[in-house]
Structures are given as C-alpha cells and as structure tokens.
C-alpha positions as CSV (number, residue, x, y, z in Angstrom):
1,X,0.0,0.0,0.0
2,X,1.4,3.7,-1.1
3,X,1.9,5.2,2.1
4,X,0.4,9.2,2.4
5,X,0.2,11.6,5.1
6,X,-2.8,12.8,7.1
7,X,-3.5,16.4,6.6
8,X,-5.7,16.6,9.6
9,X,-6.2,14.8,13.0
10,X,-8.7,11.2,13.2
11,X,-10.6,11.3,15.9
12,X,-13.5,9.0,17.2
13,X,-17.1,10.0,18.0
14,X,-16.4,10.5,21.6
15,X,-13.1,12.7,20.4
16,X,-10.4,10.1,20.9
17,X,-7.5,11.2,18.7
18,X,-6.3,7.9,16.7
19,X,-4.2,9.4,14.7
20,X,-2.5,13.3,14.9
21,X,-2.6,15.1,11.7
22,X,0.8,15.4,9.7
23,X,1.1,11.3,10.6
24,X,2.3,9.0,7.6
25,X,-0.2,6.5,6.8
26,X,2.1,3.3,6.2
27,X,1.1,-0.5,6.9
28,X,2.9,-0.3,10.0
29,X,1.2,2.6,11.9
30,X,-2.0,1.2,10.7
31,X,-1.2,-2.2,12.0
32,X,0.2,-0.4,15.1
33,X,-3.1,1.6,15.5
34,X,-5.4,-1.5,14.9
35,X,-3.5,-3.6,17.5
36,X,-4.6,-0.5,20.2
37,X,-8.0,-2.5,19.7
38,X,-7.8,-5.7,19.3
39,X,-9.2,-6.5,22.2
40,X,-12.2,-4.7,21.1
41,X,-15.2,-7.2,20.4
42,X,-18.5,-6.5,18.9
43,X,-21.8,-8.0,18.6
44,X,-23.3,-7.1,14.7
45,X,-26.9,-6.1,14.6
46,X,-28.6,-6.0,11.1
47,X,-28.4,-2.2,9.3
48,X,-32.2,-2.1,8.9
49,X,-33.2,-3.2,12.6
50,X,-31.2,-1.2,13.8
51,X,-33.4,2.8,15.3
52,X,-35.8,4.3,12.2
53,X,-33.7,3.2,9.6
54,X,-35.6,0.7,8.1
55,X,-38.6,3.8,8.3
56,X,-36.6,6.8,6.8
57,X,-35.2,4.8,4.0
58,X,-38.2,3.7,2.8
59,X,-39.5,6.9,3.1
60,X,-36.2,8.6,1.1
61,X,-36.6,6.1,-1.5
62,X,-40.4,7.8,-2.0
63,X,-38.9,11.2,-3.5
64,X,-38.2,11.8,-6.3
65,X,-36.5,10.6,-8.8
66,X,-35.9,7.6,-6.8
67,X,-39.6,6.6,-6.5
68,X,-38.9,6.1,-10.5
69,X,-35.8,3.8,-9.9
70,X,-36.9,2.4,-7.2
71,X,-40.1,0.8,-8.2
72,X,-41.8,-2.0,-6.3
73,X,-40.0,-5.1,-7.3
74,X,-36.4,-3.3,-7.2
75,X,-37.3,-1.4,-3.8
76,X,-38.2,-5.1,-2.6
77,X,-34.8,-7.0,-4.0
78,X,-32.9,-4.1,-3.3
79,X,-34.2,-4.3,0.4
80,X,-34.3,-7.7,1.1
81,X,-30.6,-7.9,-0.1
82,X,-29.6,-4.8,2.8
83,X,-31.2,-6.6,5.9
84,X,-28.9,-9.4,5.2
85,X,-26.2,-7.0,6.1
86,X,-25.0,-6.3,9.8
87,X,-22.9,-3.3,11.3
88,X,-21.2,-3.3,14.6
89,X,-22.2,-0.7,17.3
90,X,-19.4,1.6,17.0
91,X,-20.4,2.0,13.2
92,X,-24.3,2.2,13.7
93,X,-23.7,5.4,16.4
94,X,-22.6,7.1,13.5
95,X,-26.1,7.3,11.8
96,X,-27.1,8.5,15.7
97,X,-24.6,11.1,15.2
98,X,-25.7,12.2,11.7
99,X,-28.9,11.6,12.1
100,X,-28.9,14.2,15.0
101,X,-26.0,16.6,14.0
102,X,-26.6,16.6,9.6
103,X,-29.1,15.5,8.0
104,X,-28.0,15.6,4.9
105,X,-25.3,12.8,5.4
106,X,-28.0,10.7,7.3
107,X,-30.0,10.5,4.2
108,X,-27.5,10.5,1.4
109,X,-25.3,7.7,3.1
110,X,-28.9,5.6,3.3
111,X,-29.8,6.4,-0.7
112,X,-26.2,6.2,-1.6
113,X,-26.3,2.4,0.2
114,X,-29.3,1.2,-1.7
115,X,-28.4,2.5,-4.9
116,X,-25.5,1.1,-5.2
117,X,-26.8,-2.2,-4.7
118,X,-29.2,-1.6,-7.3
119,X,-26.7,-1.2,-9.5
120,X,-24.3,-3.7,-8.2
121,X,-26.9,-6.5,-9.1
122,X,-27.2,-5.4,-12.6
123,X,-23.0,-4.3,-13.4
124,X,-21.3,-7.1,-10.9
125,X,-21.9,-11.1,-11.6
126,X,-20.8,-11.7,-7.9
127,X,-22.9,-13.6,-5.9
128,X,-25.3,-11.7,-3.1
129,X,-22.8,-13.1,-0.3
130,X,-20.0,-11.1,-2.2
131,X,-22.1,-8.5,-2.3
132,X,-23.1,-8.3,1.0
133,X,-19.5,-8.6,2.2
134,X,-18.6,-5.9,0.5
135,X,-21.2,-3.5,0.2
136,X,-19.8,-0.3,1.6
137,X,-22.1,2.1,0.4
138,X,-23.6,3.2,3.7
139,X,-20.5,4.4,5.5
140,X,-18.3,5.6,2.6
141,X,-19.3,9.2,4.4
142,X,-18.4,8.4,8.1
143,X,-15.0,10.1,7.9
144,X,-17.4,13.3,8.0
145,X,-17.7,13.5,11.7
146,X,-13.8,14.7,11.5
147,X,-15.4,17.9,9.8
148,X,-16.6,20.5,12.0
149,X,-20.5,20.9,11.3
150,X,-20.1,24.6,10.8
151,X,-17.9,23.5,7.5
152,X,-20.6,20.7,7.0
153,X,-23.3,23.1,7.6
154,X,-21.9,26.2,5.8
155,X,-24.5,28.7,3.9
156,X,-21.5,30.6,2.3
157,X,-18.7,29.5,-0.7
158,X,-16.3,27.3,1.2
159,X,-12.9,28.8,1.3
160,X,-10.0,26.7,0.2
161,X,-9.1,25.9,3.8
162,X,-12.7,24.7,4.4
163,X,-12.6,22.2,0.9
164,X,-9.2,20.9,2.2
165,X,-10.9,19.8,5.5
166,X,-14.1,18.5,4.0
167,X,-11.7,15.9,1.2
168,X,-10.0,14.9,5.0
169,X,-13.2,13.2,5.2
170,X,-11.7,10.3,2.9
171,X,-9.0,9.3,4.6
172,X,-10.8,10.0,8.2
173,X,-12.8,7.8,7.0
174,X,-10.3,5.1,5.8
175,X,-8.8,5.3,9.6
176,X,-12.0,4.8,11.1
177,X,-12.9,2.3,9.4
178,X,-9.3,0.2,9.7
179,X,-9.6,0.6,13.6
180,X,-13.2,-0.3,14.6
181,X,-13.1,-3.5,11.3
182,X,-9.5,-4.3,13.1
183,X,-8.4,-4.6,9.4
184,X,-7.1,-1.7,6.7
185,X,-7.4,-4.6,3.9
186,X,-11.1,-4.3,4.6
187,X,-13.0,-3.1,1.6
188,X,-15.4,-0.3,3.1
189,X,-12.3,0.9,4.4
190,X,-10.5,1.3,1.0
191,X,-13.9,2.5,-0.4
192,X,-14.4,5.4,2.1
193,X,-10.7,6.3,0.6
194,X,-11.1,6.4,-2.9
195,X,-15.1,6.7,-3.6
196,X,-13.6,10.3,-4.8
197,X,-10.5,9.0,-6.8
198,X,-11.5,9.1,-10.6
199,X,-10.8,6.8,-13.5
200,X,-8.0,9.2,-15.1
201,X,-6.6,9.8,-11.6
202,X,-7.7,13.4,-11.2
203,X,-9.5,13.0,-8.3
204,X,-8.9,12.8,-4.3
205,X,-7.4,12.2,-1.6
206,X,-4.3,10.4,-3.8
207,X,-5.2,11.5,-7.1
208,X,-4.7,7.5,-8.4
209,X,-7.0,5.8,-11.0
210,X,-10.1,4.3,-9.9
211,X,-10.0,0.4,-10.8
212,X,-12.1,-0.9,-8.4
213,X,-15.9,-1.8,-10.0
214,X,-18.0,-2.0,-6.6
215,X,-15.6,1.6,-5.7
216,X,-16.8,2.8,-8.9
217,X,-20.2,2.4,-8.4
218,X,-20.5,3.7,-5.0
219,X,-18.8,6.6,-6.6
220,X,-21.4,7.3,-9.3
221,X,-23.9,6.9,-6.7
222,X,-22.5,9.2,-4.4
223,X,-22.3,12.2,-7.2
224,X,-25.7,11.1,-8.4
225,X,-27.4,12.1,-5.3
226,X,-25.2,15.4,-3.9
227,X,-26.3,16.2,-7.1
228,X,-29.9,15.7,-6.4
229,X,-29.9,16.9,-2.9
230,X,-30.1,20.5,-1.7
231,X,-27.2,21.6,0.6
232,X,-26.6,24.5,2.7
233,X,-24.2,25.9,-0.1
234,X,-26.5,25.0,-2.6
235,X,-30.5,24.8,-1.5
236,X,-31.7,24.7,-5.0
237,X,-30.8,20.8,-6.1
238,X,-29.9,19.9,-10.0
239,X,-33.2,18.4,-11.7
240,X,-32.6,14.7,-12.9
241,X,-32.2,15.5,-16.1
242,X,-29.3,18.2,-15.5
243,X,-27.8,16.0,-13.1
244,X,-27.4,12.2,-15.5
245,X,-25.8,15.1,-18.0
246,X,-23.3,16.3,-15.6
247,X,-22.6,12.5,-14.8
248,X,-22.4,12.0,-18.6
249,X,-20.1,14.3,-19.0
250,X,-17.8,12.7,-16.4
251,X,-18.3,9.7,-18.5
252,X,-17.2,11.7,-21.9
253,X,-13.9,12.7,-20.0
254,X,-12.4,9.6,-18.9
255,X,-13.8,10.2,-15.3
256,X,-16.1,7.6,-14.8
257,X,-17.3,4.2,-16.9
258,X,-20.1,4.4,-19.1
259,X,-20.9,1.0,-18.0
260,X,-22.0,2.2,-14.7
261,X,-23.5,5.7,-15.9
262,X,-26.0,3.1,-18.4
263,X,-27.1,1.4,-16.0
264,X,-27.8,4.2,-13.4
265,X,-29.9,6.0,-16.8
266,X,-31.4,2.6,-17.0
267,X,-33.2,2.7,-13.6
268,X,-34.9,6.4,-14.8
269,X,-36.2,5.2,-18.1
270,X,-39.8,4.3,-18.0
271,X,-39.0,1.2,-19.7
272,X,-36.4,0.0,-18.1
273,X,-34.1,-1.1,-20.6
274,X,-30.9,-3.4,-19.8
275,X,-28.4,-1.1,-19.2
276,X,-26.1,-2.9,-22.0
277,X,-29.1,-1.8,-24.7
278,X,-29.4,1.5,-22.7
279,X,-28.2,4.7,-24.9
280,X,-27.1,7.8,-23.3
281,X,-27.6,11.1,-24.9
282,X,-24.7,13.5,-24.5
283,X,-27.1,15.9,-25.5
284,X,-26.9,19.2,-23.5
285,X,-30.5,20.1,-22.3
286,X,-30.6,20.2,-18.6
287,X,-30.7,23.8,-16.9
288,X,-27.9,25.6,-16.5
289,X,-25.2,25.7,-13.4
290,X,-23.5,28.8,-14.5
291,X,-24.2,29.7,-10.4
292,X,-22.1,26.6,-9.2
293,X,-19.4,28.3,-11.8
294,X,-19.4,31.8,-9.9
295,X,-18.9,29.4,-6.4
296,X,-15.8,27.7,-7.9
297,X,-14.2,31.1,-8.4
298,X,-15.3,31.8,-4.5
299,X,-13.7,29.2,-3.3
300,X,-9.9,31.5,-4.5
301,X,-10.9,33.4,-2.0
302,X,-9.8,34.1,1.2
303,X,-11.1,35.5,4.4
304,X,-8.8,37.0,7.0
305,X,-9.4,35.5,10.4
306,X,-8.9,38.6,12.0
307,X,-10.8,41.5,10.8
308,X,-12.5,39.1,7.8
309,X,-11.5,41.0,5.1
310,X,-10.4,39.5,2.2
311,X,-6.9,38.2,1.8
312,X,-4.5,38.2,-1.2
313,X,-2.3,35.2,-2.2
314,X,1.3,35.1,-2.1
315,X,3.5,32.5,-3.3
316,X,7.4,32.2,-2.6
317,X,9.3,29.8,-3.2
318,X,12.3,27.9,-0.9
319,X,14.8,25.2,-2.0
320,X,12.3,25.0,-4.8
321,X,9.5,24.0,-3.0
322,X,6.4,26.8,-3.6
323,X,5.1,27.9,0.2
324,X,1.5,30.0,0.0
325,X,0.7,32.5,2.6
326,X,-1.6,35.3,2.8
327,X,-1.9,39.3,4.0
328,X,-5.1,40.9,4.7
329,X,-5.9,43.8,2.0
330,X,-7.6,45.7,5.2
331,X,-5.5,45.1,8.4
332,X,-2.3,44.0,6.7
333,X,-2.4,40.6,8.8
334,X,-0.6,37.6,7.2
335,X,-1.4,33.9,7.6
336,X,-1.1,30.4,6.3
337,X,-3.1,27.8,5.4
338,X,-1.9,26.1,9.2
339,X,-3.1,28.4,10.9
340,X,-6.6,28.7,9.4
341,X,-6.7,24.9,9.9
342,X,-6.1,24.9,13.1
343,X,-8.9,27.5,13.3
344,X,-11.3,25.5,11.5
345,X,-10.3,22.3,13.4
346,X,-11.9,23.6,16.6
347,X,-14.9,21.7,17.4
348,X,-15.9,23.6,20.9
C-alpha cells in the first residue's frame, strides 16, 4: 500500500484522537493503530433493525426521482438484499450522530447504500454473499464526523481551507474504518478512501486511477445524489435530467465508466431497458449551473481570520518548494493555510 500523510487529526465519536494530523499512513502505523483494539469485540446487529432506519429509507426512497428507480419489485430485492447485512455498534452510532447533528449525510449515506446495490446487481456477476460482504455504500461518508458541522453546515462558498478539511473526510474515513473493522485490507475501508478517486486519476485524496468496479459504483452513486440533494451551499438541487448530464459528462472525460452511468440512466427510463441496450444522450439540455461556476471562483478566495477581510495570495518559493501564505488587504495581517486549519479544526 502507497503510504500518504494525514492532513488533519482522526478522531472518534467520543473525540479520541487515533491518529494526529501530519502522521504517515504506512502499513505499519496502521497495524500499530489496529492492535490498540484488538481487544475490542463487537456483537453485529442488522443495518435495517437497527433505530428508524428501516422507516426513513423507505421513506427517502419515496422522493423523487428515486420513486422512479426504485419501483416495487427493485425497492423489494434491493431491500431484502440490505437486511442481510450487519454493522457493529461503534459504526451504527454514526447514523445517531448524523442523524442528529446533519441531515444531509443521514440521508445520502442511506440512498447512496441502496443504490449502489441496485446497480451492483445489474453491473457485478458476484454472488449476493459477495455482495453483502462488500457493500460499503452506507459508511463511505463516516469520515465526516472529523469535519466540523459549521464547514458541514456552511451557507457561504467554502474557502480553500474549508474544501481541504471536507476531502480529509476520505481518509478520516479510511482510519475509522481500519480501527473499529481491526483490518485496513477491509473493503469499506478502501472505499471510504477512494469513492472520490477518478478513472483518469484526477481526483482525491491520492489522485490515483479508480480500478475498483463495486468503488466505482459507490462513486457514481455518491455524485448522483449530492447532485440531487439540496445543501446549505446549494438549497436549489440539480433536476434529474441536469444531473445524469453532468454524470455523462464525467463519463465523456475519462472520469467515470459508461458502463455504470448506463445502467444508473437505465433505472430512470420508464422502460427500463438493460443497461447494456441503454443509450445515453450527451445531448446538452438540462438547466444551467452557471451559479455553481461563480462558487468555484469563491472558493480563491480568502477571508482573513482577524478582521474578515479578504486576503491576497502570495507564493514564494524555498529550495524549490512553492510555500503559500496570505496578507489581509484591510488590516495587513498575514497567515497560512496552518493556521486557518487549526482555526477550523476547533470543534468547541
């Protein structure tokens, strides 16, 4: 395994730091880390006994457009194939947490989970067992609760600080997941690391090609529905139209299989064709995003943590190594990245 380096701390629900920030992520720290609970057992109680979720999933799968995909007898398979599948506490008080703190993760992780296996039975020719041992889809998000909820909650264009925090949730996520499974080879683990990675490597935490099929479709799944979903930064969601085109596009770019982007344009056709016979358009006709545009260029800027003015960039450069830092425009203050982060970090 490539080792990389945390660029924030892990910590546990109840704030136990596993890892500090800055801390190389090789086999043997991970092996170290996972030995600090082996002694850990657990008693597995099935996903869909387990509070309301059973309830609020069947009631998210009701919206649209996933009361289209979701019709009758794939709601039933899809469901009958999740309650064979069984989380350990530690893992389930993470859908407390969420369910409690955002409600946006609560819900996506739940529609993320059952669309994937949707799609898994159609693109994989595993058996259900494999499936079920696998299927990740549901906590490829918990790394999240390492993101302060006033970054998770945030009305405003996140700053470049706040979108270097919110991609820690990847490889929080990875950690977690290694230390309560007792096992980094475990597959929800890599999934929570690379459901953002992309086919032609430009996407993140390592920037390294996506290979993985079951990764791949929790992927799709996972931009499918942000997509769909309102968020604080963005209340007004993309239509379903608008948002398979900006999947198809991914698709057009080497970012993502078409395989998988066929059969997830399968399950909102009327007549459900097999995704191998389905034919995307990559037609144009969905509204427009030009707002999401003018929010990438807001995410240059910077804020100065002490008066809040804005802050300009400057770059120098040391043993040729490039080092960013900024000064305020109104109060002439200068700062880093660091020390923003450390800012952000604090979750009193």
């Amino acid at each position: 395994m490539k080792a990389f380096k945390l660029v924030c701390p892990v910590y546990t629900l109840d704030y136990k730091q596993l890892l500090p920030g800055g801390k190389e992520l090789t086999p043997e720290a991970l092996d170290e880390l996972i030995a600090s609970n082996k002694e850990a057992s657990y008693q597995s109680c099935p996903i869909l006994k387990y509070g309301t979720i059973h309830q609020d999933l069947r009631r998210f799968l009701q919206e649209n457009p996933y009361n289209i995909n979701f019709e009758k007898p794939d709601q039933a398979g899809g469901l009958a194939l999740m309650s064979k599948i069984d989380f350990i506490p530690p893992l389930l008080k993470f859908f407390d947490y969420f369910k409690e703190n955002d409600a946006y993760t609560y819900r996506h992780s739940l529609v993320v989970f059952a669309l994937s296996i949707l799609l898994a039975q159609d693109l994989l020719k595993e058996t259900e067992d494999w499936i079920v041992d696998v299927m990740a889809g549901t906590i490829h998000d918990f790394g999240k609760v390492n993101v302060p909820l006033k970054i998770l909650k945030k009305k405003e264009p996140l700053t470049r600080v706040d979108k270097i925090i919110l991609e820690h949730h990847a490889l929080a996520g990875f950690v977690l997941l290694s230390y309560f499974f007792q096992d980094h080879g475990k597959f929800a683990a890599w999934a929570a690391k690379e459901h953002h990675e992309r086919r032609d490597g430009s996407g993140y935490p390592l920037g390294i090609p996506m290979k993985d099929r079951m990764i791949e479709i929790i992927s799709v799944c996972d931009i499918y529905d942000a997509l769909l979903s309102p968020r604080p930064h963005r209340p007004i969601p993309y239509d379903n139209r608008t948002a398979l085109e900006e999947i198809t596009d991914m698709a057009e770019k080497g970012k993502i299989g078409w395989e998988v982007v066929q059969a997830l344009v399968s399950y909102s056709r009327k007549d459900r064709p097999a995704f191998q016979e389905c034919k995307v358009s990559v037609e144009k006709r969905g509204a427009s995003r030009a707002d999401d545009l003018r929010r990438i260029d807001a995410l240059r800027k910077m804020k100065c943590p002490n008066c809040h003015g804005t802050a300009r960039e400057i770059k120098t450069s040391r043993e040729e190594v490039e080092q960013i830092h900024y000064e305020c425009r109104s109060c002439g203050n200068t700062f880093s990245e660091d020390d923003l982060l450390n800012m952000e970090l604090d979750f009193s």
